[in-house]
C-alpha positions in Angstrom: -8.9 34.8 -8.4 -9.1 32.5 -11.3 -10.2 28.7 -10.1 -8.0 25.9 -11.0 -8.5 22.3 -11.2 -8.1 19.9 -8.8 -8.1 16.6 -7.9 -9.9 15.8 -4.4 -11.1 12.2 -3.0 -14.8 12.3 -2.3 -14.7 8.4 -0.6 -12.9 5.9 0.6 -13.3 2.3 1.3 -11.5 -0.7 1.8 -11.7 -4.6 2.7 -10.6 -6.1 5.6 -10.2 -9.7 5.1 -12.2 -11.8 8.1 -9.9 -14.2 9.0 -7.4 -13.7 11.7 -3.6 -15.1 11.8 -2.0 -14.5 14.7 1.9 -14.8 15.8 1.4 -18.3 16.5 0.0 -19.5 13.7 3.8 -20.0 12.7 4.8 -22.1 15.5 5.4 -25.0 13.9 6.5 -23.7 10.5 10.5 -24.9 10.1 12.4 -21.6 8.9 15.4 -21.6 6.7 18.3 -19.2 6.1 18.1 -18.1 3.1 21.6 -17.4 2.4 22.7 -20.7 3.5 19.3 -22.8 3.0 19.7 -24.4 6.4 17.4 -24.1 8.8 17.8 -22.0 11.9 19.7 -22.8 15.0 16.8 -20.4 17.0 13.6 -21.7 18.2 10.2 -20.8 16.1 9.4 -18.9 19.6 12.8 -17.5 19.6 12.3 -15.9 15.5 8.9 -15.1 16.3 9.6 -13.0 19.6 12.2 -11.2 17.3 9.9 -10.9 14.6 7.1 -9.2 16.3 10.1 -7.1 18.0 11.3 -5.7 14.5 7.7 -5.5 13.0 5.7 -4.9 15.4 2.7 -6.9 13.9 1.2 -9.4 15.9 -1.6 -10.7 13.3 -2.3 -10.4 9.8 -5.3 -10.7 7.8 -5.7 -13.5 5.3 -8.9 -14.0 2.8 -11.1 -17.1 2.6 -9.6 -19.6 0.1 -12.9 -19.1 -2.5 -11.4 -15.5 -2.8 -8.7 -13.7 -5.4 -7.4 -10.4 -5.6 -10.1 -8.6 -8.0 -13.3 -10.0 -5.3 -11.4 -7.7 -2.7 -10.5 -5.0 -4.9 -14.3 -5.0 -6.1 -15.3 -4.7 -2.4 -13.4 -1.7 -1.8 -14.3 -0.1 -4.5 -18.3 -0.8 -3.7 -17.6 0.4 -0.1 -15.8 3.7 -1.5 -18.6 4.8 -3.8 -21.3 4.1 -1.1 -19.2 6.6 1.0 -19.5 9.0 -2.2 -22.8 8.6 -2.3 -22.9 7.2 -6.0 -22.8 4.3 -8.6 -20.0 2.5 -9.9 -21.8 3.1 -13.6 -20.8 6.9 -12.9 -16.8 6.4 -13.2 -14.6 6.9 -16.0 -11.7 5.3 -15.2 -11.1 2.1 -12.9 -7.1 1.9 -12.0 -6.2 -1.0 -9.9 -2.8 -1.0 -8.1 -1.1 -4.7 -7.5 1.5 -6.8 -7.6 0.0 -10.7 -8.1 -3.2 -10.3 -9.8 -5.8 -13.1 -9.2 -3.7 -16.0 -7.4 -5.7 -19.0 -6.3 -5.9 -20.7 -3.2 -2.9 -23.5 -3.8 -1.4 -21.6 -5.9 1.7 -19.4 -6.8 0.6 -18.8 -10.4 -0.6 -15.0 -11.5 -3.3 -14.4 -13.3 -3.6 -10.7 -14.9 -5.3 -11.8 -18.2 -7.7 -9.4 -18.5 -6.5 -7.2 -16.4 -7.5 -7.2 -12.5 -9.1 -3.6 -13.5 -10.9 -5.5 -16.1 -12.1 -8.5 -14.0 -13.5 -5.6 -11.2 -15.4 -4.0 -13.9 -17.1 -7.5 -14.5 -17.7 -7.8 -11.1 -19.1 -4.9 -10.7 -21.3 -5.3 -13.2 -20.3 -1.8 -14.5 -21.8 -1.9 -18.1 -20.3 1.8 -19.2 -17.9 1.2 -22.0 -16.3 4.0 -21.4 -14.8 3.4 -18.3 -11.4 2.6 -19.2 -9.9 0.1 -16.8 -6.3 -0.8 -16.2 -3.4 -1.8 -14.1 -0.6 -0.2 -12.0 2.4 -2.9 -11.0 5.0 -0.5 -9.4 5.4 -2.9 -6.0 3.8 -2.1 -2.9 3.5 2.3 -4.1 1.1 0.8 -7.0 -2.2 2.9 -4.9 0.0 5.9 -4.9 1.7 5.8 -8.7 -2.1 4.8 -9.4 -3.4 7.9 -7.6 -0.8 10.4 -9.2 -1.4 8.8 -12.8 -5.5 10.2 -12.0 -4.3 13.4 -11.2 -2.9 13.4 -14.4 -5.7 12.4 -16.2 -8.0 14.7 -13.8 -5.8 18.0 -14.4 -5.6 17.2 -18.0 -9.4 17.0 -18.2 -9.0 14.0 -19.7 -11.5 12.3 -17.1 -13.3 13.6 -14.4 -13.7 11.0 -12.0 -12.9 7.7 -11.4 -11.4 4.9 -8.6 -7.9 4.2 -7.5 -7.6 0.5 -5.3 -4.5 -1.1 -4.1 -5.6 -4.5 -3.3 -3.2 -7.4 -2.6 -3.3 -11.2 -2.0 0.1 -11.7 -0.5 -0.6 -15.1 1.6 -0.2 -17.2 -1.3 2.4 -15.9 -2.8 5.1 -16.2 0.5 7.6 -18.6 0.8 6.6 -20.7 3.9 9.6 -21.3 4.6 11.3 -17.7 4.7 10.5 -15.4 8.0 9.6 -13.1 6.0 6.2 -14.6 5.5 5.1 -13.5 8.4 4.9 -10.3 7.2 2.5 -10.8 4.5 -1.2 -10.2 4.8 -4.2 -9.3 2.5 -6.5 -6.5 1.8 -7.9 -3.8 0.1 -8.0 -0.1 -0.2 -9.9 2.6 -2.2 -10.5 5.9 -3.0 -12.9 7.7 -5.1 -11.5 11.2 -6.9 -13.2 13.8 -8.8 -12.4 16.8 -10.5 -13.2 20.3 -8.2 -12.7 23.7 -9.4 -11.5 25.9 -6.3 -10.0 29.3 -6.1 -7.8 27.7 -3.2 -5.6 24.2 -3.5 -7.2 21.3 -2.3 -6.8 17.6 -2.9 -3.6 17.1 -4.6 -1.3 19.6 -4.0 1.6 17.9 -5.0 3.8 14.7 -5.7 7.5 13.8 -5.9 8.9 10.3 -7.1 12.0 8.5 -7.7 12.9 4.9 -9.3 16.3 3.6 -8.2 16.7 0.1 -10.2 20.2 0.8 -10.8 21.5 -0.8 -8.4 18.3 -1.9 -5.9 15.8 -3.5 -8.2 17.7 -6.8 -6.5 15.9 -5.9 -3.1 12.2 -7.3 -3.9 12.1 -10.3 -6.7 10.5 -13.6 -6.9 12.4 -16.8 -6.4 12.4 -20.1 -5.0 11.9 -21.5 -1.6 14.3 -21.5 1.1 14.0 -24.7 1.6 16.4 -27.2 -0.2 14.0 -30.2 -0.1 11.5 -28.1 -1.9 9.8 -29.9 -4.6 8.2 -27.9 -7.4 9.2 -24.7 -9.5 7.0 -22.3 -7.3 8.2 -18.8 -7.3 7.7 -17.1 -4.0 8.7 -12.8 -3.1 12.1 -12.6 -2.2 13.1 -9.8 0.1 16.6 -8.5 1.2 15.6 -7.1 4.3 18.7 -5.1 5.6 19.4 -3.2 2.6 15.8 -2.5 1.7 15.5 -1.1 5.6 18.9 1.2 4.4 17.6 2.0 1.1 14.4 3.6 2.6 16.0 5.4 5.1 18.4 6.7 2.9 16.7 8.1 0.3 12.5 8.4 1.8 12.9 11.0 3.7 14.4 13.0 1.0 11.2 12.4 -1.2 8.8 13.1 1.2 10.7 17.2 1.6 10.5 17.4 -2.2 7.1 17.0 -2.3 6.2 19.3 0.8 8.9 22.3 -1.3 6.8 21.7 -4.2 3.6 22.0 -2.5 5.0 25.3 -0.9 4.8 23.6 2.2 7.1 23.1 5.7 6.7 19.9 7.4 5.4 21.8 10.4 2.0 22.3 8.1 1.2 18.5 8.1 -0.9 17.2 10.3 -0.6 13.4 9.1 2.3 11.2 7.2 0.2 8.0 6.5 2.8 6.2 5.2 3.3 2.1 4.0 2.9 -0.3 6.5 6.2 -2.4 6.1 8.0 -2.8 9.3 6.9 -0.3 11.9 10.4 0.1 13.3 11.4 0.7 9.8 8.5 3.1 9.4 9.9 5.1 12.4 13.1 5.4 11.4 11.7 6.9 7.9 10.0 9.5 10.0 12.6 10.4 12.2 14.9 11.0 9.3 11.8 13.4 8.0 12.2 15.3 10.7 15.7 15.7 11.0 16.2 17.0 7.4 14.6 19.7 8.7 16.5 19.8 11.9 13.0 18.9 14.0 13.8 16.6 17.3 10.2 16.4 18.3 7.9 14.8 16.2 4.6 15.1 17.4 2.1 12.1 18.8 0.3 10.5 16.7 1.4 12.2 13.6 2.1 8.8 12.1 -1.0 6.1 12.7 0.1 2.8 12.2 -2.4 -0.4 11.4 0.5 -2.8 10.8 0.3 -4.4 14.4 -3.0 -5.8 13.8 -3.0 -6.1 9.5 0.2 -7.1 8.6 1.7 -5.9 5.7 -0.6 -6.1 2.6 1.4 -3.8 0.3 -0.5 -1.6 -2.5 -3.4 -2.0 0.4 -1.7 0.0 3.5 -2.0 3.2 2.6 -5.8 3.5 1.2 -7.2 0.4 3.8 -5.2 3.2 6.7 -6.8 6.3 5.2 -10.2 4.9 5.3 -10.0 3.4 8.7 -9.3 7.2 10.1 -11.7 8.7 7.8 -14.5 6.1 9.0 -13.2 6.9 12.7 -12.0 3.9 13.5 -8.9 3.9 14.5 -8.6 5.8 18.4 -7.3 9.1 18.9 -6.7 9.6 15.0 -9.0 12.0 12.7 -8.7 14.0 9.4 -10.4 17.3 9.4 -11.5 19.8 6.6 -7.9 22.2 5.6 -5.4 19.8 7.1 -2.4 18.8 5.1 -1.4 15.1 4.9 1.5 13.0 2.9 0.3 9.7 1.5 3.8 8.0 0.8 5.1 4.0 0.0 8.3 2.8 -0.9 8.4 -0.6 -2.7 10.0 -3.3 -5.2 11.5 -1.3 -8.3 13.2 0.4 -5.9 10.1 3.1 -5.9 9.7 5.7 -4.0 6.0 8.1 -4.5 5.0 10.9 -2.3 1.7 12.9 -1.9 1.1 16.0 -0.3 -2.8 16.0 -0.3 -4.9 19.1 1.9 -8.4 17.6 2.8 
């Protein structure tokens, strides 16, 4: 049988902020409606119970105020190649997924001039001038539009290896005066891929995508605080939290099948759906409405771990920051092992939609 080319992740790493921020940190934070700018008639105790309720995140991580987006990002990637057991010098291709760039501490303003890929190389110290660096901004799927963008360049033998990180600083950038700040946290995720030559698929099997800006690229966009009294031009992310929730459900689940058709697959083959950590309700949902398309009422346990109760939501960061934590073994009662098939999938501002069917 003739061997193909594939493309196959030989480490992962991520960064974990250190510092903590739990439910209560919000206590005293005065919440306003956005739609009528006034502030809630509910207790802070009152939105928070709700929030953890809907979310099910109970802390978040934030990073130290001496850190930006491309210190984090560097991190992950210098944890990923130890796990692949080499140097960053040996890459061709650095691809950094994100949706800020270096914002900081103080600050709403985005810096992505050079690019954050750029600023890691630095960082890294990575001297090779041919390893090309640059950006993916597709909302929180910029990891997994970054991952299938090195397939392309993989199966094209373009390059032959290189790193994909989602890495996001979303604490500065949230309006603290909108709920939905509580859902915003930091971190980092990477992954190392190389080219293999097998006689059998592995790694990427397959992807499936969709863009839907016409008419939900109104769901996710930057504007200005809730609060009235507000004094400064800041821009802060803007969410639309009820029709995004529909939106997913709507039209995820539907993206997740194609992929599994293309890669020959049924759902009852994958062993995994690691899948963005937005709102674990939300999250649920998505995955119920997997299953049904395929007229499944038992979804197995643990088929979908979940890290949003104790990191927040840290968008392009989810997915790669989850994947490690399994593959490192830390996260109970949830493992990876050689021949399973997995989908990577996020859903994020655009509207975008990416899914991955990937066999380890």
């Amino acid at each position: 049988m003739a061997k193909n080319i594939y493309t196959k992740i030989i480490g992962t790493g991520s960064y974990i902020p250190e510092q903590v921020v739990k439910n209560d940190y919000f206590s005293d934070y005065k919440f306003y409606d956005p739609s009528t700018r006034e502030l809630f008639d509910k207790t802070n105790e009152e939105i928070i119970e709700k929030f953890h309720e809907i979310t099910n995140i109970e802390e978040r991580r934030w990073v130290k105020d001496d850190q930006v987006d491309s210190d984090i990002a560097a991190e992950a990637i210098k944890n990923a190649c130890q796990a692949a057991g080499l140097s960053p010098e040996e890459l061709d291709f650095i691809i950094v997924g994100h949706n800020f760039g270096d914002v900081a501490s103080g600050r709403t303003h985005s810096d992505i001039v050079p690019s954050l890929a750029n600023k890691v190389k630095r960082k890294l110290n990575l001297k090779n001038p041919f390893c090309i660096c640059h950006d993916v901004i597709s909302g929180c799927p910029g990891w997994t539009q970054g991952m299938i963008i090195a397939d392309a360049y993989i199966r094209s033998e373009t390059y032959k290896r290189g790193v994909v990180v989602g890495a996001d600083v979303l604490s500065r950038i949230s309006d603290p005066h909108d709920r939905d700040s509580m859902i915003y946290a930091d971190g980092a995720g990477a992954t190392i891929v190389e080219a293999t030559w097998s006689d059998e698929p592995i790694g990427i099997l397959s992807h499936s995508s969709r863009s839907d800006s016409i008419p939900y690229a109104g769901l996710l966009t930057m504007g200005g605080s809730s609060n009235p009294d507000y004094e400064g031009d800041d821009l802060f992310i803007k969410m639309i939290g009820h029709k995004l929730y529909v939106y997913a459900l709507s039209f995820v689940p539907g993206v997740v099948k194609d992929s599994l058709e293309k890669a020959g697959l049924h759902l009852s083959d994958v062993k995994k759906v690691l899948i963005h950590q937005a709102n674990e309700k939300m999250d649920e949902a998505i995955l119920k409405g997997v299953f049904k398309l395929y007229k499944e009422k038992n979804i197995p346990d643990g088929i979908m771990p979940m890290s949003i109760n104790k990191l927040g939501n840290s968008s392009t960061a989810t997915v790669p920051t989850l994947l490690d934590l399994i593959v490192r073994g830390k996260m109970e009662n949830q493992e990876i092992n050689a021949g399973d098939y997995i989908i990577l999938c996020s859903v994020g501002a655009g509207m975008n939609i990416n899914s991955i069917v990937y066999k380890w």
